[in-house]
C-alpha positions as CSV (number, residue, x, y, z in Angstrom):
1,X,-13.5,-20.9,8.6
2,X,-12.4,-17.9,9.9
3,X,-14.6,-15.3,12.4
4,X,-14.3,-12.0,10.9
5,X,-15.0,-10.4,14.3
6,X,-12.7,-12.5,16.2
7,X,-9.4,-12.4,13.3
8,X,-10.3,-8.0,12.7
9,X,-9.8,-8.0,16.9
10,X,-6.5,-10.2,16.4
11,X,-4.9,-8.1,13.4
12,X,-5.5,-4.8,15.6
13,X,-3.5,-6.2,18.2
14,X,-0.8,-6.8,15.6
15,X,-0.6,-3.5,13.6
16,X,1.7,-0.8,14.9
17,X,-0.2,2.1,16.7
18,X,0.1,4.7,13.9
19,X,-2.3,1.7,11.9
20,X,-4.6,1.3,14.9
21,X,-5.3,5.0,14.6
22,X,-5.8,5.7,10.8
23,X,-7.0,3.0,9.4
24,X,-10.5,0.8,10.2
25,X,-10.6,-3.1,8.9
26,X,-13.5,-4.2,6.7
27,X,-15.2,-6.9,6.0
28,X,-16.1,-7.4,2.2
29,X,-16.9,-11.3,1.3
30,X,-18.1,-10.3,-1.9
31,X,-15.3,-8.4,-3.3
32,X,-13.1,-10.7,-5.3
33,X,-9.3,-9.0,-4.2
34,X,-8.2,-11.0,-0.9
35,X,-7.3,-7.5,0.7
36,X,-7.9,-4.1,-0.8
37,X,-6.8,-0.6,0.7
38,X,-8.0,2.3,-1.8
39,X,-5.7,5.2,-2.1
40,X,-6.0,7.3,1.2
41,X,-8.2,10.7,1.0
42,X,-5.8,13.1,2.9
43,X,-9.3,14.7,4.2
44,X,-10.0,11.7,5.8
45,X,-8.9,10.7,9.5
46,X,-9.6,6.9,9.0
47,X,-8.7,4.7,5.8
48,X,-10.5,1.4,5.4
49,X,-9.1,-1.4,4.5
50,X,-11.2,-3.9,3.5
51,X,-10.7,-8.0,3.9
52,X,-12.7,-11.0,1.7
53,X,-12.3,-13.2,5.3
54,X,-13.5,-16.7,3.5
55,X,-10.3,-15.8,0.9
56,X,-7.8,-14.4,3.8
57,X,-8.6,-18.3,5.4
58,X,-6.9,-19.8,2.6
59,X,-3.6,-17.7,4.1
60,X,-1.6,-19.5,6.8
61,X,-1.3,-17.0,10.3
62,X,2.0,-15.9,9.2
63,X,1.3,-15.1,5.6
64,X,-2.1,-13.3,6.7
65,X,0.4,-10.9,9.4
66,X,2.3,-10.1,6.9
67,X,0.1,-9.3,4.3
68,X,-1.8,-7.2,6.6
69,X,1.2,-5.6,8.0
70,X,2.2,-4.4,4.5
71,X,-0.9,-3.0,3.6
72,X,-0.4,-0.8,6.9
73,X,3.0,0.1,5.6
74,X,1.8,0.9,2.3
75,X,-0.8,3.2,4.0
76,X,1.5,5.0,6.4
77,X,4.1,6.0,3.8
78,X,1.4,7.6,1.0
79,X,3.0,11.2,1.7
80,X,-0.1,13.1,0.8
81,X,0.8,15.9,2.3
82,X,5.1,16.3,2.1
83,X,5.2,19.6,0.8
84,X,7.7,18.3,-2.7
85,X,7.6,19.6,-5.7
86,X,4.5,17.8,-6.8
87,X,2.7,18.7,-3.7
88,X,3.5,22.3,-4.5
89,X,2.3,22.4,-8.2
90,X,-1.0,20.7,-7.3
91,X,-2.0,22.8,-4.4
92,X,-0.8,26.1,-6.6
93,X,-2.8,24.4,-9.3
94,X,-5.9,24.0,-7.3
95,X,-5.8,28.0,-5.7
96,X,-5.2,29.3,-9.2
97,X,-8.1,27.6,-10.7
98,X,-10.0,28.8,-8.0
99,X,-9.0,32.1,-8.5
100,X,-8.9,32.5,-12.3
101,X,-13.2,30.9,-12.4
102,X,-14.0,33.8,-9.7
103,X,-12.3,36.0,-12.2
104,X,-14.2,34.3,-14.8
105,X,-11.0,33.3,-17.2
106,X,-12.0,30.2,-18.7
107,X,-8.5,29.3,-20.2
108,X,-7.1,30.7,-17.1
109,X,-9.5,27.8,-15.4
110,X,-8.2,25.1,-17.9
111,X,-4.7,26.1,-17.6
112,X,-4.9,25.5,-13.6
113,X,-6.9,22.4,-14.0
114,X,-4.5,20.7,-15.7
115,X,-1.6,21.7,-14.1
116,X,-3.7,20.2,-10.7
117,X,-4.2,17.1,-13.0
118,X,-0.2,16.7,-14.1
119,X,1.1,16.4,-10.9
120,X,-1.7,14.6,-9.3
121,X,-1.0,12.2,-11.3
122,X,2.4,11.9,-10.7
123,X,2.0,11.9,-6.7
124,X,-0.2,8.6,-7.3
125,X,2.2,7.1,-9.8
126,X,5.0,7.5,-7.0
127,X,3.1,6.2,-4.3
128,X,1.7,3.3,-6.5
129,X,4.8,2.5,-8.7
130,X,6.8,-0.6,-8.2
131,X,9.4,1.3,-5.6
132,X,6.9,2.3,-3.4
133,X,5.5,-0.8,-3.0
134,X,8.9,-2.4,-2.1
135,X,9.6,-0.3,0.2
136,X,5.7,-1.1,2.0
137,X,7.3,-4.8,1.7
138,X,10.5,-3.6,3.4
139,X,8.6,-1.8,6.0
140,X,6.2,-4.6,6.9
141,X,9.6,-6.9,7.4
142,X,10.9,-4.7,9.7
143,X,7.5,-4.4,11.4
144,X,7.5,-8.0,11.7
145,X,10.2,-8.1,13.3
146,X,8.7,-6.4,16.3
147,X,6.4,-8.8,16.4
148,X,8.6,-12.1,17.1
149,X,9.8,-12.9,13.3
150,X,13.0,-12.8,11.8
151,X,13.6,-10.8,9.1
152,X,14.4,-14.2,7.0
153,X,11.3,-15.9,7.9
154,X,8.9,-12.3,7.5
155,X,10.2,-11.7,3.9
156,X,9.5,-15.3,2.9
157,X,5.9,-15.2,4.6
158,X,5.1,-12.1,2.3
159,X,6.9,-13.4,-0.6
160,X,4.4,-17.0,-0.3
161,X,1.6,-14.6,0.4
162,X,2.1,-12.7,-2.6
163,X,2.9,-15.7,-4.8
164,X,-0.6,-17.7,-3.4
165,X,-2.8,-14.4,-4.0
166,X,-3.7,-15.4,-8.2
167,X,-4.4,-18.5,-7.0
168,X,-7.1,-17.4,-4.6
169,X,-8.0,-14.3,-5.8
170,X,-8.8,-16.5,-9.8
171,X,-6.1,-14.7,-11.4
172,X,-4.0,-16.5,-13.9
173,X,-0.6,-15.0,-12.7
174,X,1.6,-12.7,-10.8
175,X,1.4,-8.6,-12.0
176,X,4.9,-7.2,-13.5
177,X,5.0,-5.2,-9.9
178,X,4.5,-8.5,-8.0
179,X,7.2,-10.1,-9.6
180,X,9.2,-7.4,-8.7
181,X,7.9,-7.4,-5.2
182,X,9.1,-10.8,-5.0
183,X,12.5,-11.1,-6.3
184,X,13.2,-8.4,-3.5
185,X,11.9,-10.5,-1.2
186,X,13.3,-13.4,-2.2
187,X,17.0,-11.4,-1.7
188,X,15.8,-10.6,1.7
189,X,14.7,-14.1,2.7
190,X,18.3,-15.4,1.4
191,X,16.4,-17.3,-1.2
192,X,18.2,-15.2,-4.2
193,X,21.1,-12.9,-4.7
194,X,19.8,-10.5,-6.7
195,X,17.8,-7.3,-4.9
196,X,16.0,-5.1,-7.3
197,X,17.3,-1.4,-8.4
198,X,14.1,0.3,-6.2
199,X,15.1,-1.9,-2.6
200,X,15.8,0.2,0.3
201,X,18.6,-2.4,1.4
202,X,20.4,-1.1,-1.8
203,X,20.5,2.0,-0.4
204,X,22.0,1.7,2.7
């Protein structure tokens, strides 16, 4: 049985100091997700994360590290506030609608609104779609490697993790983007030769 106090204290020492900053670790043992992280507010300083401890203590040490590690990751490269194309078109989206209901232009209002809508939606498609969350895997590996793993041994931690969470968490299998998630890490770990299209690593 894990202490939730003690193992929160223990996973602060091990995040990176940009994760000790913005982010505050929660304990949830009702909430049936092992590990949860909501997508970040950009208003907000602090972004919970929030932990089901009695699940996380089916983890080994290594597999919780690194599941915690790419939550960080995840976190830390949500970019909120880049000012991209998508970035530009909400914010425009958002002052227009302001400005066309003071001027009291209904369709004005509508038109605005769902231009905010269009590409808000596509700033959380991109930092929720399968790439994105490779690259929080690739992160964490490289994080871990800070932190006395190889990058071998870090990618094949994750990949367990990732492979144990239906199990725990009463799901009957993987998701299409954690099968994904793993045959990258898998490639990483040595344990496959095939990397997926959206891997960093293909990249360089």
């Amino acid at each position: 049985m894990i202490n939730p106090d003690v193992e929160i204290s223990r996973l602060r020492e091990l995040m990176p100091a940009s994760g000790r900053m913005n982010t505050r670790l929660v304990s949830r043992p009702k909430q049936t997700y092992l590990i949860l992280t909501k997508f970040p507010k950009p208003w907000k300083q602090t972004h919970p994360i929030s932990i089901n401890f009695d699940l996380w203590g089916q983890l080994s040490l290594p597999q919780r590290d690194l599941i915690l590690l790419r939550q960080i990751s995840w976190l830390t490269s949500v970019k909120l506030i880049k000012p991209d194309l998508y970035q530009g078109l909400t914010a425009a989206g958002l002052v227009g609608a302001l400005f066309e209901l003071v001027q009291f232009d209904a369709i004005g209002v509508l038109t605005a609104g769902g231009l905010t809508a269009i590409a808000g939606s596509q700033i959380w498609r991109t930092s929720r779609g399968p790439r994105a969350e490779i690259e929080a895997d690739e992160m964490a590996v490289r994080v871990a490697q800070r932190r006395g793993y190889n990058e071998p041994d870090a990618a094949q931690h994750l990949l367990s993790a990732i492979e144990s969470m239906p199990r725990i968490e009463g799901r009957s299998s993987l998701t299409f983007t954690e099968l994904i998630r793993a045959q990258n890490l898998r490639a990483i770990a040595g344990l496959s030769l095939t990397e997926t299209p959206g891997s960093i690593r293909n990249q360089n």
